[in-house]
N, C-alpha and C positions, 0 to 999 in steps of 0.2 A: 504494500500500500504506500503511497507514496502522500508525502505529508506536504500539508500548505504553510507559507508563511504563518499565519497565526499559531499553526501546531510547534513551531522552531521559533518562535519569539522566545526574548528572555522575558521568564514574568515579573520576576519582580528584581529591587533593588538601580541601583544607580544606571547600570544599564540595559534597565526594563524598555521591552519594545525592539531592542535590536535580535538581526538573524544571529542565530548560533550555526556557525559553520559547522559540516558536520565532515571532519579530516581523517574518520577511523577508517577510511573503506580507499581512501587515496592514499597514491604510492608517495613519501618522501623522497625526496633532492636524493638518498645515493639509489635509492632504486628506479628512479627516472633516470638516473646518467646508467647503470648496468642493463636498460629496457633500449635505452639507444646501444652500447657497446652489441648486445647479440642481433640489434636491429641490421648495422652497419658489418656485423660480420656474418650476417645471413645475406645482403644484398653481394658481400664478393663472392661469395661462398658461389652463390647462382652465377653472376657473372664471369667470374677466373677461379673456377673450381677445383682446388689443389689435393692432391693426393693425401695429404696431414690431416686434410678435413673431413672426408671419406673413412665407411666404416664396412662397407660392402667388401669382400675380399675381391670379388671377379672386377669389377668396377674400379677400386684404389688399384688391382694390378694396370689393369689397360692406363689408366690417368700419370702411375710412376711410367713406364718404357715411356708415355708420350713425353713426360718430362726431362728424362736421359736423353732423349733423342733431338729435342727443340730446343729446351733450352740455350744451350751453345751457341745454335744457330741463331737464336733470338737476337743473344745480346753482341754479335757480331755485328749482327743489320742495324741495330740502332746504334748504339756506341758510335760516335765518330773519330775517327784518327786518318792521321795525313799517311797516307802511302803517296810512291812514286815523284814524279814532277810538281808535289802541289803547291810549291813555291812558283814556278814557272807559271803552270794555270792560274794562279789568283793576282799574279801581276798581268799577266795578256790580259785575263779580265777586268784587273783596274784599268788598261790601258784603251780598250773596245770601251768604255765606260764616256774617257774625255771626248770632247765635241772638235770636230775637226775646221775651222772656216773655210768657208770657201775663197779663192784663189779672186782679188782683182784687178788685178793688172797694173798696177800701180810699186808691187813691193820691192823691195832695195834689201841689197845685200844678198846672204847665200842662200839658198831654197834648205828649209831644214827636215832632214829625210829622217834622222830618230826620235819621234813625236818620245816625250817619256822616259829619255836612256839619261835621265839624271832622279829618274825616285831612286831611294834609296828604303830599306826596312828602317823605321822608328827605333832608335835603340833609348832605352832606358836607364843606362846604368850607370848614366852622370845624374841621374835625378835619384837612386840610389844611394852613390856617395857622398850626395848633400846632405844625408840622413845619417852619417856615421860619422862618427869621431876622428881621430888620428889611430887610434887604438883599433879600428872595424868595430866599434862598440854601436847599437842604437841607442841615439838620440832618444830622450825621455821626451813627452808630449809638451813639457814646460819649454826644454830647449826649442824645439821645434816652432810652438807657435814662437818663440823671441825671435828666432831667426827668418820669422815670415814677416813680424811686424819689424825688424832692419832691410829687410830687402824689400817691402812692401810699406814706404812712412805715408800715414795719414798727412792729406794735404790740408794747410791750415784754412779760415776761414775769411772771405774777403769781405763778408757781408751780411749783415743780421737774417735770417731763415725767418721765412712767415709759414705758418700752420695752414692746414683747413679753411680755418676760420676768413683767413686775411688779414689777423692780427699781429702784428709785428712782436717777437719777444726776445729779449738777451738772456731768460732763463731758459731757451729751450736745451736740452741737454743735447750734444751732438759729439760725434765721433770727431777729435782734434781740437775738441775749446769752443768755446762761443767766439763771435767775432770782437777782439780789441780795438774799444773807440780809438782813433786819429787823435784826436782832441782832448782839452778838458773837458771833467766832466762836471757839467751844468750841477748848481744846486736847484734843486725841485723844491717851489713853496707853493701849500696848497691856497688855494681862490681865501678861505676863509681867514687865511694867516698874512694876508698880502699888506694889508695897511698897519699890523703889527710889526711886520719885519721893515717894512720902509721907514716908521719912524726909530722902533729901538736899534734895528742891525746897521742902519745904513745913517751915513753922515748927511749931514745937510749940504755941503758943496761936493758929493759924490754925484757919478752919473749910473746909473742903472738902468741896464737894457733889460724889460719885461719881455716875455717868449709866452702866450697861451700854447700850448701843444697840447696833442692826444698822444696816446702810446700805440694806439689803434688804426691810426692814420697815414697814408704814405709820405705823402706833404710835408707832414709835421715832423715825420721822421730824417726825413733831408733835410729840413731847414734845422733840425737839431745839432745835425753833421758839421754842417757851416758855421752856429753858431760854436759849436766848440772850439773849430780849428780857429777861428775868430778871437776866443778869448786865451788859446795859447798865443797866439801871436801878441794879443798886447799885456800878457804877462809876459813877455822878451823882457828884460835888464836891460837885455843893452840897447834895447830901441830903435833896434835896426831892423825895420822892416821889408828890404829888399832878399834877404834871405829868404823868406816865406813866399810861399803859392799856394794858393788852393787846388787841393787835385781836377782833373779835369773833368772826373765825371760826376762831382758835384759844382763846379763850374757849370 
């Protein structure tokens, strides 16, 4: 007889009203995995049915001779190995492969009759001995990556990296440094601090150059560029400002 929800409800207590699973009559996790394991060795058993698996005498005899006799031959036919010329054939083959142009009548110099008589095999065994020591020792994974980041140096940064967004940032974390401003670096007062710093930081016969800027904006961020290099120049000592140029591409 088979029961309704209401007969598998819990009755009572906190979790009255829910189904009671009923898990005595289902297989658990290892005898679902041993229900696949005979599942998957009955399906080879049908398909490539071996002689170990056979219990019939007349039947396992015929299945062993066929496997003394084919085997061998099996793994002859598939297994690949180079017999014969197969250095020769697989370069004619590279060579039937390049594209030949056609001839027009215009070309200088000698007509060249051995299309290919300079491949050579790829050898590897200077890319080997970049991996060993003086000793034939290998190279540990630490050496190894040091000696890819000397032979391969991160190029530095000429210019601040903008995100997704479009947002211009100097914190963006980037492989060689963030880019090093040119210039001084501006001091930043915020809108609500502007007539506090004008009267207490700054002198009354000073001149101050205000900048509104965004960090967000391209504009702004060039015109930051200038104003820096701007105020290294007349912090110069020495006053001499024929030394200084503005680069050209903020020019």
């Amino acid at each position: 007889m088979i029961k309704s929800y209401p007969d598998r409800r819990v009755q009572s207590g906190p979790q009255r009203g829910k189904l009671v699973v009923d898990t005595a009559h289902q297989p658990n996790l290892v005898q679902r995995q041993k229900q696949i394991e005979v599942a998957a060795l009955e399906k080879r058993s049908k398909q490539n049915p071996r002689s170990t698996d056979l219990t019939h005498a007349s039947i396992k005899q015929v299945v062993t001779a066929l496997e003394d006799k084919f085997d061998d031959y099996h793994g002859c036919q598939v297994t690949p190995y180079c017999t014969g010329p197969w250095l020769q054939d697989a370069h004619n083959q590279t060579l039937a492969e390049l594209p030949v142009l056609p001839k027009t009548g215009f070309e200088v110099g000698k007509e060249p009759t051995l299309y290919g008589k300079d491949m050579a095999p790829h050898s590897t065994s200077h890319l080997l001995s970049a991996l060993q020591d003086k000793d034939g020792k290998w190279l540990s994974s630490l050496d190894i990556r040091t000696r890819l980041e000397l032979s391969n140096p991160v190029l530095p940064r000429t210019a601040v990296l903008c995100n997704a967004s479009g947002r211009y940032s100097v914190d963006i974390q980037i492989p060689g440094g963030s880019a090093q401003p040119e210039g001084t670096k501006l001091e930043v007062v915020a809108g609500c601090r502007l007539d506090g710093f004008l009267k207490d930081d700054c002198a009354s016969d000073q001149l101050v150059v205000v900048a509104c800027l965004r960090e967000d904006d391209v504009t702004s961020r060039q015109a930051e560029k200038v104003l820096q290099l701007v105020a290294t120049i007349l912090a110069d000592p020495q006053g001499d400002l024929s030394c200084h140029a503005l680069p050209q591409n903020i020019v």
